[in-house]
N, CA, C and O of each residue as an XYZ file, in Angstrom:
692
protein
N      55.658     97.037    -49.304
C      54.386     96.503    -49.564
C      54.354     95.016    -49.480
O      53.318     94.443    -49.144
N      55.241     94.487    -49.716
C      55.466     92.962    -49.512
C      55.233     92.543    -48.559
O      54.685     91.457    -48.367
N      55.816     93.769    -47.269
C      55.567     93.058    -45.867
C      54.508     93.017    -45.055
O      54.206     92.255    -44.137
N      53.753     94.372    -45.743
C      52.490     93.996    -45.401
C      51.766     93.320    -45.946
O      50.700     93.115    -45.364
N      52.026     92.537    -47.545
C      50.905     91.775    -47.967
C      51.228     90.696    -47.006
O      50.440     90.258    -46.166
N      52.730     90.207    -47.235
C      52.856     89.100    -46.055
C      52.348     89.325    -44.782
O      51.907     88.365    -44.150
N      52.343     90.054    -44.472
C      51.748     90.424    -42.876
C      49.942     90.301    -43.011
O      49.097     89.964    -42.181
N      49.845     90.684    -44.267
C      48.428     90.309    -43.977
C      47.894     89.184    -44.351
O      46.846     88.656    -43.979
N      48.938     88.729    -45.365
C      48.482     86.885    -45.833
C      48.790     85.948    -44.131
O      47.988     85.110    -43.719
N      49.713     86.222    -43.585
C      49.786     85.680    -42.717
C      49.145     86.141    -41.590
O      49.258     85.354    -40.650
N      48.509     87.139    -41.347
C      46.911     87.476    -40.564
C      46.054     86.630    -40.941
O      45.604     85.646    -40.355
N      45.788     87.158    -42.203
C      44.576     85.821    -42.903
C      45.087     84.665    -42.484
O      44.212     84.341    -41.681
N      45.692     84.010    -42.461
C      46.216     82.924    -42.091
C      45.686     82.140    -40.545
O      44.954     81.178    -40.314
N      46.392     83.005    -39.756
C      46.015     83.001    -38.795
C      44.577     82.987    -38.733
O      44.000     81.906    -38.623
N      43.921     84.088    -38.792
C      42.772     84.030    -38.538
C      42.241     82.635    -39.024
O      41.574     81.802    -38.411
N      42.747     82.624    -40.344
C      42.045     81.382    -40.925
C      42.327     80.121    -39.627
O      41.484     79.417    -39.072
N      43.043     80.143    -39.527
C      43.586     79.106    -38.426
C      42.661     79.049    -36.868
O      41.996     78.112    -36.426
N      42.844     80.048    -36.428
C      42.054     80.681    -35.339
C      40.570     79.926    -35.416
O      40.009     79.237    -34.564
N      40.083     80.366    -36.945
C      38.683     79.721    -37.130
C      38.412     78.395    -37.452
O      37.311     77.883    -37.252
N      39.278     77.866    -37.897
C      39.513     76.466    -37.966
C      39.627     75.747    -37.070
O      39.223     74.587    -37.144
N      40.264     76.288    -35.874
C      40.523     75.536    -34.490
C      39.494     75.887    -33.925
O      39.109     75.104    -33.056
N      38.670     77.110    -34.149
C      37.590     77.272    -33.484
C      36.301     76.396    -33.505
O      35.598     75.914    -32.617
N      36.266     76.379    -34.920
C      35.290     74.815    -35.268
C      35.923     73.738    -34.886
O      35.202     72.797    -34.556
N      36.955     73.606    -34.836
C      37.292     72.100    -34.655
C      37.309     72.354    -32.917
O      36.846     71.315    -32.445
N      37.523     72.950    -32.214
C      36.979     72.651    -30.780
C      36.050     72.797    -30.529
O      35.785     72.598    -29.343
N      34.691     73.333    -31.646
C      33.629     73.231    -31.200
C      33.044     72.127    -31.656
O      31.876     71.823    -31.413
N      33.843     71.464    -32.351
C      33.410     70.099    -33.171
C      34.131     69.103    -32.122
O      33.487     68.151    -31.681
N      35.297     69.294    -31.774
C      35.535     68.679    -30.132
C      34.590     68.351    -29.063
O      34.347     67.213    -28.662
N      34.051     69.495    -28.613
C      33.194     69.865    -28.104
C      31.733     68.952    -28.241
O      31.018     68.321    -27.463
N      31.735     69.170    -29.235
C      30.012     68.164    -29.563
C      30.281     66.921    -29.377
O      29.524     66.183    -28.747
N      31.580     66.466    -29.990
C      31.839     65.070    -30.238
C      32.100     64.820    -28.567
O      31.604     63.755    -28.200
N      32.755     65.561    -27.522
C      32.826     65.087    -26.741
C      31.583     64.992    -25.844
O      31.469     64.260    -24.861
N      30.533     65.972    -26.405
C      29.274     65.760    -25.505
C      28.602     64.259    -25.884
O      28.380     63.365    -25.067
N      28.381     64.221    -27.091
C      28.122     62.983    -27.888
C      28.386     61.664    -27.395
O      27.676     60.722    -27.044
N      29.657     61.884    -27.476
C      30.711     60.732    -26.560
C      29.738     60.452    -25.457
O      28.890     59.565    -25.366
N      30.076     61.454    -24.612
C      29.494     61.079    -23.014
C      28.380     60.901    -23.004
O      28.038     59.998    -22.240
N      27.128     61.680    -23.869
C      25.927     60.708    -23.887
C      26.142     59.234    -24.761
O      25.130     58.534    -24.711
N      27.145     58.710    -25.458
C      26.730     57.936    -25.983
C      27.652     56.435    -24.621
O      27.765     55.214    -24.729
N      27.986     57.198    -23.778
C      28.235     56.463    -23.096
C      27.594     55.925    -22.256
O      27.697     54.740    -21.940
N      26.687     56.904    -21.688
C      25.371     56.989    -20.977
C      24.321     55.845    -21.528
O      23.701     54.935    -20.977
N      24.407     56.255    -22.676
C      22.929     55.242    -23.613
C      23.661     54.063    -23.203
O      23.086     53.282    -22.445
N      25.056     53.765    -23.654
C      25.689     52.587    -23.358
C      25.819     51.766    -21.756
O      25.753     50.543    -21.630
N      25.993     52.633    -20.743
C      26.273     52.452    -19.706
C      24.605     51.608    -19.445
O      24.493     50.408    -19.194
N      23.288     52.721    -19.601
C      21.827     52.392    -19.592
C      21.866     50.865    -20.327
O      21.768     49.865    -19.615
N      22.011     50.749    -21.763
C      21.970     49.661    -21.935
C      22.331     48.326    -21.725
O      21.702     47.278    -21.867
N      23.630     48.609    -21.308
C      24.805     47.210    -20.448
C      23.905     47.013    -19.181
O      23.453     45.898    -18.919
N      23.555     48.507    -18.114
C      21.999     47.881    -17.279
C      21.070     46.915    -17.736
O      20.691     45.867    -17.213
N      20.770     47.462    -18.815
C      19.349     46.773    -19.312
C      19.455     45.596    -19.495
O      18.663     44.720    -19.151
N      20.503     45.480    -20.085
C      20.992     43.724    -20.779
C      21.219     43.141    -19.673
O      21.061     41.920    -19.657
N      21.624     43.786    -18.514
C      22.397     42.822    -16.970
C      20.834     42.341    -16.265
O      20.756     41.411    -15.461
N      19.658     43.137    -16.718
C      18.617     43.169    -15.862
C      17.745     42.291    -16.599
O      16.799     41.623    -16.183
N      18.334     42.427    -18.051
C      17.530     41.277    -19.007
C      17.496     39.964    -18.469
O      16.489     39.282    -18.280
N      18.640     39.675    -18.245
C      19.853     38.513    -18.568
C      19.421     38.064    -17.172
O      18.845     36.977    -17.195
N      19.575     38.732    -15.710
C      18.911     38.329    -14.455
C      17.305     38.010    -14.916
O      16.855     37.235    -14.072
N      16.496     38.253    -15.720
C      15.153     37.845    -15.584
C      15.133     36.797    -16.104
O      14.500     35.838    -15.662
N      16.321     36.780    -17.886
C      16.220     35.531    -18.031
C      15.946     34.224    -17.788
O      15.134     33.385    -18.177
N      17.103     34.310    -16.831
C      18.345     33.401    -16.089
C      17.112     32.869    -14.993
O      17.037     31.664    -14.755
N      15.993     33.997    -14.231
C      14.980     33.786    -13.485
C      13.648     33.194    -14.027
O      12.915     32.393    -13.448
N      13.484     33.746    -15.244
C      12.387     33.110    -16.028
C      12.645     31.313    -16.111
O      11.824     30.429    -15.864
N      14.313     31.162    -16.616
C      14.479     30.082    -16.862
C      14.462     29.119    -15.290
O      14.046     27.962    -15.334
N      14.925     29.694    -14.018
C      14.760     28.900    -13.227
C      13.162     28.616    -12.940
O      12.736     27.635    -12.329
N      12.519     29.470    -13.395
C      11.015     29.578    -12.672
C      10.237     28.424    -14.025
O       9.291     27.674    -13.784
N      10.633     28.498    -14.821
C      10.406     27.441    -15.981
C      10.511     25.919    -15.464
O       9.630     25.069    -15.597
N      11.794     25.739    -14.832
C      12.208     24.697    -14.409
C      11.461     23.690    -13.296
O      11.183     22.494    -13.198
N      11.278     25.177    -12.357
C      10.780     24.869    -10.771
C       9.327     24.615    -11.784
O       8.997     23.430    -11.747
N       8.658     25.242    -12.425
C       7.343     25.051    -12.953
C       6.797     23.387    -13.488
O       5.834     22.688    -13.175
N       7.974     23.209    -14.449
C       8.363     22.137    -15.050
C       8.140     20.625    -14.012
O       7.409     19.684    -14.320
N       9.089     20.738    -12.587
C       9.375     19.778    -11.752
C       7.769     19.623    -11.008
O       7.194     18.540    -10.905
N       7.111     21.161    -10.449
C       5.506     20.883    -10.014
C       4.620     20.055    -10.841
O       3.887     19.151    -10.439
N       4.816     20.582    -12.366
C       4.217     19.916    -13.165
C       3.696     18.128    -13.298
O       2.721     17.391    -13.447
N       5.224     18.164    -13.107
C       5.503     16.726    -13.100
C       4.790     15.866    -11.972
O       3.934     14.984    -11.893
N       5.558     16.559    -11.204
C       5.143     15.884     -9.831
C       3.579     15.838     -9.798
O       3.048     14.729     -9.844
N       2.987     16.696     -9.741
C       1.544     16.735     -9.866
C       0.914     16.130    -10.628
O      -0.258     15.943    -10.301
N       1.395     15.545    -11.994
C       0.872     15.032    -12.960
C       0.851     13.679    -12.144
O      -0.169     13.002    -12.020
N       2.452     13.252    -11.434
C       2.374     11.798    -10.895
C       1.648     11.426     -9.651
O       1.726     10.359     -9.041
N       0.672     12.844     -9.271
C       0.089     12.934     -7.905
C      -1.310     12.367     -8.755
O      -1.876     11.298     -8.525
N      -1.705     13.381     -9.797
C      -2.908     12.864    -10.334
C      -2.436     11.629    -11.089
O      -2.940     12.167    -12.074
N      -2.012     10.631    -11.507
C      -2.313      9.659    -11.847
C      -2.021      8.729    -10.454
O      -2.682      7.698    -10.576
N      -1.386      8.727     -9.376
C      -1.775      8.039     -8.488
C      -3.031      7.790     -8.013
O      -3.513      6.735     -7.601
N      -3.746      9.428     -8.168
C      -4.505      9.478     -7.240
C      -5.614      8.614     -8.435
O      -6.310      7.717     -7.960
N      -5.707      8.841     -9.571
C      -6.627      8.046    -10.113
C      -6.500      6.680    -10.547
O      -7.430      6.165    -11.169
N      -5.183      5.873    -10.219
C      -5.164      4.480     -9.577
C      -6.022      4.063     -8.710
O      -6.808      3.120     -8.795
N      -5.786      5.054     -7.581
C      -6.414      4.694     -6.459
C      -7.945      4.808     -6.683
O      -8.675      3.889     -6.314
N      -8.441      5.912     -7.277
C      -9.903      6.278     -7.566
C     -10.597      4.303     -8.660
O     -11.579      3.562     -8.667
N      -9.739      4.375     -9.086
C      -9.946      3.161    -10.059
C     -10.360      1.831     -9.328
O     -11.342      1.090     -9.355
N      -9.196      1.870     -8.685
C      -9.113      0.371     -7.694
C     -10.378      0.480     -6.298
O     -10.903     -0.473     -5.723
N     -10.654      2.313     -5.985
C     -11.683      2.279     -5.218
C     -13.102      1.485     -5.957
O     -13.759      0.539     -5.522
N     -13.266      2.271     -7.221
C     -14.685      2.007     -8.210
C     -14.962      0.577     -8.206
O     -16.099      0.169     -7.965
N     -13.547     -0.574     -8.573
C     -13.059     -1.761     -9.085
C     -13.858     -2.502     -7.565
O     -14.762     -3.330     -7.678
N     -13.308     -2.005     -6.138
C     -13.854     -3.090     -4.955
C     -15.291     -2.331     -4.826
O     -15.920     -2.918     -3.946
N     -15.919     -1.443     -5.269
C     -16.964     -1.141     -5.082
C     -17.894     -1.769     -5.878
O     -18.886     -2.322     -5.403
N     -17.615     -1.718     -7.206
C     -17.977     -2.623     -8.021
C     -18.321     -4.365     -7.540
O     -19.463     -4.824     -7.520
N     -17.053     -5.170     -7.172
C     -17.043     -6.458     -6.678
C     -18.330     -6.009     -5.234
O     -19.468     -6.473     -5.302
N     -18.055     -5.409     -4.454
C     -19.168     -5.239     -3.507
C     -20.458     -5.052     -3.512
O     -21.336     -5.344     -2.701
N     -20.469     -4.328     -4.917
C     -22.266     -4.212     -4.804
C     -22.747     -5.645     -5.839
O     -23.835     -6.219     -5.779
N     -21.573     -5.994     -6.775
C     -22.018     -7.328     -7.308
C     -22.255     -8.413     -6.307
O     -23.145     -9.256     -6.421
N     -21.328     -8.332     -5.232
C     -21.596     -9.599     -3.942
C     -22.756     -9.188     -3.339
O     -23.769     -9.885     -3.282
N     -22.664     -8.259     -2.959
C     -24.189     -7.910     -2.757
C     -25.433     -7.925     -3.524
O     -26.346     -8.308     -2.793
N     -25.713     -7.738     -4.362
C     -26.529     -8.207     -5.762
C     -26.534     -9.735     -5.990
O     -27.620    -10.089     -6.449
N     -25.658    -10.757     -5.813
C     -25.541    -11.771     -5.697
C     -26.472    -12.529     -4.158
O     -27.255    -13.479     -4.147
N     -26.129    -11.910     -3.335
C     -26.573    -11.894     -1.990
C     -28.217    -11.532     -1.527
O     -28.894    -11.887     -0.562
N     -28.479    -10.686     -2.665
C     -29.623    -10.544     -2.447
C     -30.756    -11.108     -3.421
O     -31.980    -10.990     -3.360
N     -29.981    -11.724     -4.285
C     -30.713    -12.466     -5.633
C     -30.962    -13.676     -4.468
O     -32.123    -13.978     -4.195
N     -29.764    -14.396     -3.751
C     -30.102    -15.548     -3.348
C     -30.809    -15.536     -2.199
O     -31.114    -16.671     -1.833
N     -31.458    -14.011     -0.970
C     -32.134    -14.183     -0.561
C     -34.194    -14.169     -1.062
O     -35.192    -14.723     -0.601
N     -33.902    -13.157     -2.266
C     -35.422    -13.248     -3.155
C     -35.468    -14.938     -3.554
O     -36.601    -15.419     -3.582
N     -34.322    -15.860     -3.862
C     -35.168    -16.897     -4.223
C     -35.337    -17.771     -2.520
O     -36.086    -18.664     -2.122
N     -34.435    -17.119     -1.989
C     -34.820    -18.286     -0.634
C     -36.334    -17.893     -0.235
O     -37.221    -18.657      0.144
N     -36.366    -17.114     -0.338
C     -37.931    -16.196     -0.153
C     -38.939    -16.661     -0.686
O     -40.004    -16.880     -0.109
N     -38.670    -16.877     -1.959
C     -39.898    -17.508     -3.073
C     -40.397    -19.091     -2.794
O     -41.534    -19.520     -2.993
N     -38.914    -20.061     -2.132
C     -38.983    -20.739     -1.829
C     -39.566    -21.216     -0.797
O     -40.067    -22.335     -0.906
N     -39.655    -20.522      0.444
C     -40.392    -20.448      1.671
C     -41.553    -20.198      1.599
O     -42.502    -20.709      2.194
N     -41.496    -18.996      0.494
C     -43.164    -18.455      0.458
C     -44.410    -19.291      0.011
O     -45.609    -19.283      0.292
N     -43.348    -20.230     -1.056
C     -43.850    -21.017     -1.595
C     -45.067    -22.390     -0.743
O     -46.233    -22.783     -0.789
N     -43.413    -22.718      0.152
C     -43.484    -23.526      0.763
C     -44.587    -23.368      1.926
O     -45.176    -24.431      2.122
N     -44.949    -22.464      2.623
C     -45.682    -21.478      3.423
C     -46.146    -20.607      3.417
O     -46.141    -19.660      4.203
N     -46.970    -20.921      1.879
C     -48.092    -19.894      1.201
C     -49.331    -20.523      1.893
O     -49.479    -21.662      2.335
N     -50.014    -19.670      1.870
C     -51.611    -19.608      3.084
C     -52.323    -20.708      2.293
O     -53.027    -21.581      2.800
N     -52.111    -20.593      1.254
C     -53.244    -21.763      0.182
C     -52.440    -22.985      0.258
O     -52.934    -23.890     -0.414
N     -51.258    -23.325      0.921
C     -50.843    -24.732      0.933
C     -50.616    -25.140      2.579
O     -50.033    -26.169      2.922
N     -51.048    -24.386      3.298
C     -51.348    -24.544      4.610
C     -51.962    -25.800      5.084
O     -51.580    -26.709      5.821
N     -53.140    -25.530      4.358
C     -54.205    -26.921      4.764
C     -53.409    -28.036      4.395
O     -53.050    -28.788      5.301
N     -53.024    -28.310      3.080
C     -52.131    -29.442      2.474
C     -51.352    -29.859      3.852
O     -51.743    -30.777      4.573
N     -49.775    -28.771      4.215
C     -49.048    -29.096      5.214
C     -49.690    -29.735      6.663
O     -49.275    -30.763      7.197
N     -50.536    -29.083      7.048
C     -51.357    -28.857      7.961
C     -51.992    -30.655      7.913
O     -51.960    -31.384      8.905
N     -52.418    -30.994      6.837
C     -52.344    -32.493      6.904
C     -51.959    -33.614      6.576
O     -52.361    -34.777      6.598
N     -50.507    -32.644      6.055
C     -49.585    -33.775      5.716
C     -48.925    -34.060      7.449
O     -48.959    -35.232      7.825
N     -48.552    -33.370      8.094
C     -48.127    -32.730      9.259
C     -49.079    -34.020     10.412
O     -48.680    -34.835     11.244
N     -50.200    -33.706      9.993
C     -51.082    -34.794     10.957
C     -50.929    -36.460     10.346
O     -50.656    -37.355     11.146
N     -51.068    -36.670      9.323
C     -50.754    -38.333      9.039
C     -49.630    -38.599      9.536
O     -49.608    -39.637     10.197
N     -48.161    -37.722      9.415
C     -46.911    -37.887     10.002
C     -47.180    -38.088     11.643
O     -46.886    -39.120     12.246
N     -47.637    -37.209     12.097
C     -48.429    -37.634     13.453
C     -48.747    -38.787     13.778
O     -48.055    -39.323     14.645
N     -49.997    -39.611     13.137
C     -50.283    -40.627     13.548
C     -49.569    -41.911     12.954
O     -49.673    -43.102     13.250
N     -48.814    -41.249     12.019
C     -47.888    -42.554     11.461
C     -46.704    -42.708     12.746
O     -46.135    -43.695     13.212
N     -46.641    -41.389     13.034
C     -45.767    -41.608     13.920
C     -45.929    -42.446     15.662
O     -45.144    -43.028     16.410
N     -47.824    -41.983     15.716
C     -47.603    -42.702     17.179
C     -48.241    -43.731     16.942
O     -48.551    -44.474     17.872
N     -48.551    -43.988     15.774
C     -48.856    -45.823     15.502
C     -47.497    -46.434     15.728
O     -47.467    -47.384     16.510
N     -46.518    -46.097     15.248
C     -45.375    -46.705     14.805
C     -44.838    -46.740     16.793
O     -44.487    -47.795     17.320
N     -44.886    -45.652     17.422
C     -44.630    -45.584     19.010
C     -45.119    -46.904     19.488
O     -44.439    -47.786     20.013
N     -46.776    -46.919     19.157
C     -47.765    -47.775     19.724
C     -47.087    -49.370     19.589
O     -46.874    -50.229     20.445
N     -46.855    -49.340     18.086
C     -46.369    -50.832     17.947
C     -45.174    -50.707     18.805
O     -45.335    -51.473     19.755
N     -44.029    -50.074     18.897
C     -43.251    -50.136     19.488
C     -43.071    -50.388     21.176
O     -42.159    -50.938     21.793
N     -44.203    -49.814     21.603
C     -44.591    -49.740     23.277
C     -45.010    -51.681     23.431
O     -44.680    -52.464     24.322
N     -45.740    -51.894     22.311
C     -46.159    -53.127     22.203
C     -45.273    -54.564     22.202
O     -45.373    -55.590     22.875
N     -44.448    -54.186     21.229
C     -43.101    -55.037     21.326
C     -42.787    -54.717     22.326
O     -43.268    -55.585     23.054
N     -41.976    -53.624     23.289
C     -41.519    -53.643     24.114
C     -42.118    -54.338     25.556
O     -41.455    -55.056     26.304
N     -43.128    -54.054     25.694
C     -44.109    -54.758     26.577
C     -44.343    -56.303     26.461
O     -44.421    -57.055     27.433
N     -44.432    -56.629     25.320
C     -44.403    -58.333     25.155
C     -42.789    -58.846     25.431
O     -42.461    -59.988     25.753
N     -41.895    -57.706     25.217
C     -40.512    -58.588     25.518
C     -40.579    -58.663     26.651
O     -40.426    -59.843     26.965
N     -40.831    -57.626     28.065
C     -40.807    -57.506     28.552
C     -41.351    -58.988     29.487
O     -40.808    -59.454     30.489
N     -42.405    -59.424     28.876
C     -43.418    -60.280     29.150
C     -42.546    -61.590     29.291
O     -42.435    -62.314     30.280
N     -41.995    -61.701     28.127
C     -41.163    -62.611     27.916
C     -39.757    -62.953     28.693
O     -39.260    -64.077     28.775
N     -39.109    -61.478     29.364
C     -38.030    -61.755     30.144
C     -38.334    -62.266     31.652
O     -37.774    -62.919     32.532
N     -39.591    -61.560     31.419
C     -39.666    -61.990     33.034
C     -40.050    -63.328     32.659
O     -39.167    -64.145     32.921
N     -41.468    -63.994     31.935
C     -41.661    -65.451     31.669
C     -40.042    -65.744     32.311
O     -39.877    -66.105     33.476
N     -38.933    -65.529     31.367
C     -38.021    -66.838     31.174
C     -37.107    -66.691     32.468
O     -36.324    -67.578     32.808
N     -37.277    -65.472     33.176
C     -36.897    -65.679     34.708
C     -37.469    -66.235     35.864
O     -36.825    -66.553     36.863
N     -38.752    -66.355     35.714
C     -39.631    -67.083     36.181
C     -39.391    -68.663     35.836
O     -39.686    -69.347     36.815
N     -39.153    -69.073     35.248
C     -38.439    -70.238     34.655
C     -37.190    -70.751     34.916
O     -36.717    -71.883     35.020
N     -36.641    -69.240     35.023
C     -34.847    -70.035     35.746
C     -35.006    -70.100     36.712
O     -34.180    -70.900     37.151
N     -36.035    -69.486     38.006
C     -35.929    -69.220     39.001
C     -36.103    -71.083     40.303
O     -35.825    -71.217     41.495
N     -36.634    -72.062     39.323
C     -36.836    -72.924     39.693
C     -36.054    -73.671     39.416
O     -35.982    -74.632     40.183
N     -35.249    -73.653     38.430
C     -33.961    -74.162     38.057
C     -32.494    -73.667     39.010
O     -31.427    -74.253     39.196
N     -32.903    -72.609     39.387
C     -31.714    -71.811     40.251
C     -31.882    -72.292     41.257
O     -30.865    -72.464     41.929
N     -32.872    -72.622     41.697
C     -32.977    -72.772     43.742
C     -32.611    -74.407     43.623
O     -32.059    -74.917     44.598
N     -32.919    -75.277     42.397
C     -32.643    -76.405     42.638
C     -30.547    -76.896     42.231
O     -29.674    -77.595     42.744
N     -30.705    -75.914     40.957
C     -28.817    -75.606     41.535
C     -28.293    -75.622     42.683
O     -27.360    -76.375     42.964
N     -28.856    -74.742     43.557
C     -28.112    -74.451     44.757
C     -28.560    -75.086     45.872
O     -27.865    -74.916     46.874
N     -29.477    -75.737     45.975
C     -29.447    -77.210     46.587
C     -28.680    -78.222     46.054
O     -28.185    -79.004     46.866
N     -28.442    -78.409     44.764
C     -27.865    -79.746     44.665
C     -26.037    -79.373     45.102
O     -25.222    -80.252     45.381
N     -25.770    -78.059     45.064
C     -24.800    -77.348     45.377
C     -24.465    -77.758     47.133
O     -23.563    -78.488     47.544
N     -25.201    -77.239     47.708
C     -25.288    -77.739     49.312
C     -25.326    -78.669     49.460
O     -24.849    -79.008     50.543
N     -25.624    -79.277     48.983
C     -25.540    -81.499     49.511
C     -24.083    -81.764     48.698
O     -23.578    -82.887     48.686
């Protein structure tokens, strides 16, 4: 009887064993399915992070390149509104020279108009004529003098002329 209790403690045994290894390779089993999906999730995620890390890495160059347009453009618009400035600045001086230019033709205007307004016509008109006859009185006397000198050169050649012919006789003897 011994040998069969032993024979059957060590059945039980076994079996016990049998079932023990049976769970534990089915606990193998899971753990190794486990495993391999958890390698999977892992493998997926080391993707994800590589694809992160490339957008990053792209975000950050595209930041950069963004950054440098920025700039540049900023130094495009403040050139360009130098230039807009310095345009306003000679436009400015131009319409003031011009405004200047045309102030001094309204008074040359006023001045003329003045001067050669219809109601001071008559005035000119006979100031214009006394200048006239002041002027050909002043001719007249002048024609006058000239005519009496005249009078006078010949007189005093007429005078040498009898003095000359007797020169040039006393010359010939």
């Amino acid at each position: 009887m011994s040998e069969p209790a032993g024979k059957r403690d060590l059945e039980e045994e076994i079996k016990e064993i049998i079932s023990v290894s049976d769970l534990l390779q089915e606990e193998l089993t899971t753990l190794r399915t486990e495993a391999y999906k958890l390698e999977g999730i892992h493998k997926e995620k080391e993707e994800l992070r590589r694809k992160l890390q490339f957008q990053c890495e792209e975000s950050e160059q595209d930041a950069v390149r963004h950054l440098k347009q920025n700039k540049k453009s900023e130094e495009l618009l403040e050139q360009y509104r130098c230039e807009i400035q310095e345009y306003k600045l000679k436009q400015r001086k131009q319409r003031m020279k011009f405004e200047n230019q045309l102030h001094q033709l309204i008074e040359q205007h006023k001045s003329l108009h003045s001067v050669f307004a219809p109601e001071r016509l008559s005035d000119e008109i006979e100031s214009a004529e006394n200048t006239k006859r002041q002027l050909l009185s002043a001719e007249q006397m002048k024609l006058a003098q000239l005519h009496r000198l005249n009078e006078e050169l010949d007189e005093m050649e007429k005078q040498r002329q009898p003095e000359k012919t007797a020169a040039e006789t006393q010359e010939s003897n």
